[in-house]
C-alpha positions, 0 to 999 in steps of 0.5 A, a space after each residue: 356357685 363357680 365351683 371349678 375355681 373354687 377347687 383349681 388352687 387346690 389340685 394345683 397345690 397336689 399337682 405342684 406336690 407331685 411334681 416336686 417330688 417326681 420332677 423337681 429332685 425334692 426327695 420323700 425325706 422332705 415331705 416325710 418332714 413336711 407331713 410331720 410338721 402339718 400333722 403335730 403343729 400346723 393342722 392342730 393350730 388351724 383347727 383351734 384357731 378355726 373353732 375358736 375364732 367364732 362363738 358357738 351355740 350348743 344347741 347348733 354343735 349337737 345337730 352338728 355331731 349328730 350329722 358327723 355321727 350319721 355321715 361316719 357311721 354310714 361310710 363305715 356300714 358302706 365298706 363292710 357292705 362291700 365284703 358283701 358287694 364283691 367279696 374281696 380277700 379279707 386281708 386287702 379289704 381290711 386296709 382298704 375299709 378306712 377308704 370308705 369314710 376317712 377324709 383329707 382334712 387339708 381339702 376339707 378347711 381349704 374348700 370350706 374357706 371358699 364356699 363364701 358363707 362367714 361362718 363355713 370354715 368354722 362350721 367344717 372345723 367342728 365337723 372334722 374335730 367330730 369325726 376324727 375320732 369316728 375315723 380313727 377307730 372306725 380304721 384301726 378296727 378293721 386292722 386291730 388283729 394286729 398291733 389293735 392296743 398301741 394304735 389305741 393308745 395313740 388315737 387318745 393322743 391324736 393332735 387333732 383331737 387334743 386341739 378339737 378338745 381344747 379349743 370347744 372347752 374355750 369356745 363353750 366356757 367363753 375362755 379368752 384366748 390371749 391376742 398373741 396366741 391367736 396371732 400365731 396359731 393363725 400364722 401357724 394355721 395358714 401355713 398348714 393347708 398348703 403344706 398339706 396339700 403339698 404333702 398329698 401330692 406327694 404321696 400319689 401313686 398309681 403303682 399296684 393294684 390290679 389284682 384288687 380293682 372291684 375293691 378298689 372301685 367299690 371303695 372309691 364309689 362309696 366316698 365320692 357317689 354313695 355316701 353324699 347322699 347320705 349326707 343330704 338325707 341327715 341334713 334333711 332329716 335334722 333341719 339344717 340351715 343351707 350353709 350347715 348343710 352344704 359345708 357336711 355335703 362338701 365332708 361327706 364327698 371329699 377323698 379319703 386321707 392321703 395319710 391312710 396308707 401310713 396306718 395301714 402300714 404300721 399296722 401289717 396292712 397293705 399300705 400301697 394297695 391303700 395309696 392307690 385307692 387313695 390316688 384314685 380317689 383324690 384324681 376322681 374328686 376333682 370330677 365329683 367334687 363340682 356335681 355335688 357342690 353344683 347339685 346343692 348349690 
């Protein structure tokens, strides 16, 4: 497998994102929009469009959720080990947890559309429907001391998991989905990785930081190096067929989400000690991305 140009467009994407912003006079007002737009139409429409295209078997979701649950629940043991592992202020380590196990959702459909297996996007959709709950509360709980009800509150209304939900009733009840809706959540779908992508770029930032850089580091390792082997070892243990099991190595080894600095925000977090553990993240992926594509290929 070539993995370097598998992943090139999508740097590419996040270099032309950053440059927009910093360089080309679009200003954060755009992709404060833009984000908008991804995050309650496009991504939901991709994700229902992703699950729904292609039938699935019952038997082969559960081994799927049980692998999200497994990847999830390690990354998370991996950012309260680092209470343990470098023994970080308190506050600063509940912002930066979610950077352990969160993932970029825009990353995770645009690769697995390139790994060149049929049924690899869909595969990923399903997985990153799993695990956006997972993400979500494993977040806010290392937030919850303030503000802990309302974010609740808004996860049972997350876009993702509504249309994860809705789309995996269709697809085990065998509902038809009318051609014109499935015409135009495609063309909304397809819109949403490059806009997202876009979006990401725009949010890089290396500002800031300096007084927390074990914590940073530790966080950073624990997403790229420590938890794919995680990943393989549940794949492994659970029997998964080479596609299954390279598209949940790809999830476990992306960075974090390039929206976890807006959560740590409304919450009282330390949002811009997030982003740039966020950009740190995301520049390194495209180093650590390619060994462990290579390394399973």
């Amino acid at each position: 497998m070539s993995v370097i140009p598998l992943i090139l467009p999508d740097f590419l994407l996040i270099a032309l994102g950053w440059a927009m912003l910093h360089h080309l006079h679009f200003d954060r007002s755009f992709f404060a929009g833009a984000e908008k737009l991804v995050y309650f139409i496009l991504f939901p429409c991709l994700l229902f469009h992703s699950i729904t295209r292609t039938p699935l078997d019952l038997g082969n979701t559960s081994v799927l959720l049980a692998a999200t649950v497994g990847v999830m629940l390690g990354g998370i043991a991996l950012a309260w080990l680092g209470r343990l592992a470098v023994r970080p202020d308190a506050a600063a380590h509940a912002s930066v947890a979610q950077c352990a196990f969160r993932f970029n959702t825009y990353l995770a459909l645009s690769l697995a559309g390139g790994l060149g297996w049929p049924g690899a996007q869909t595969t990923m959709a399903v997985i990153v429907g799993f695990a956006v709950p997972i993400s979500n509360i494993g977040a806010v709980h290392a937030l919850a001391s303030r503000h802990g009800g309302r974010a609740l509150h808004e996860i049972a209304r997350n876009p993702f998991i509504l249309a994860t939900l809705a789309a995996l009733a269709c697809n085990f009840l065998r509902v038809p989905i009318p051609h014109v809706l499935e015409i135009a959540s495609g063309r909304l779908g397809a819109c949403a990785i490059a806009i997202g992508l876009l979006c990401v770029g725009a949010t890089l930032s290396l500002q800031g930081g300096r007084a927390h850089a074990p914590l940073m580091a530790w966080m950073v390792a624990a997403k790229l190096v420590m938890l794919p082997p995680v990943a393989l070892a549940l794949a492994w243990a659970l029997d998964m067929p080479a596609g299954e099991r390279l598209v949940l190595l790809l999830f476990s080894a992306l960075p974090t989400a390039s929206s976890a600095h807006v959560l740590a925000a409304r919450m009282g977090g330390d949002g811009r000690l997030v982003a740039v553990t966020m950009s740190i993240g995301t520049l390194l992926s495209a180093l650590t991305l390619p060994l462990w594509l290579n390394a399973a290929a």
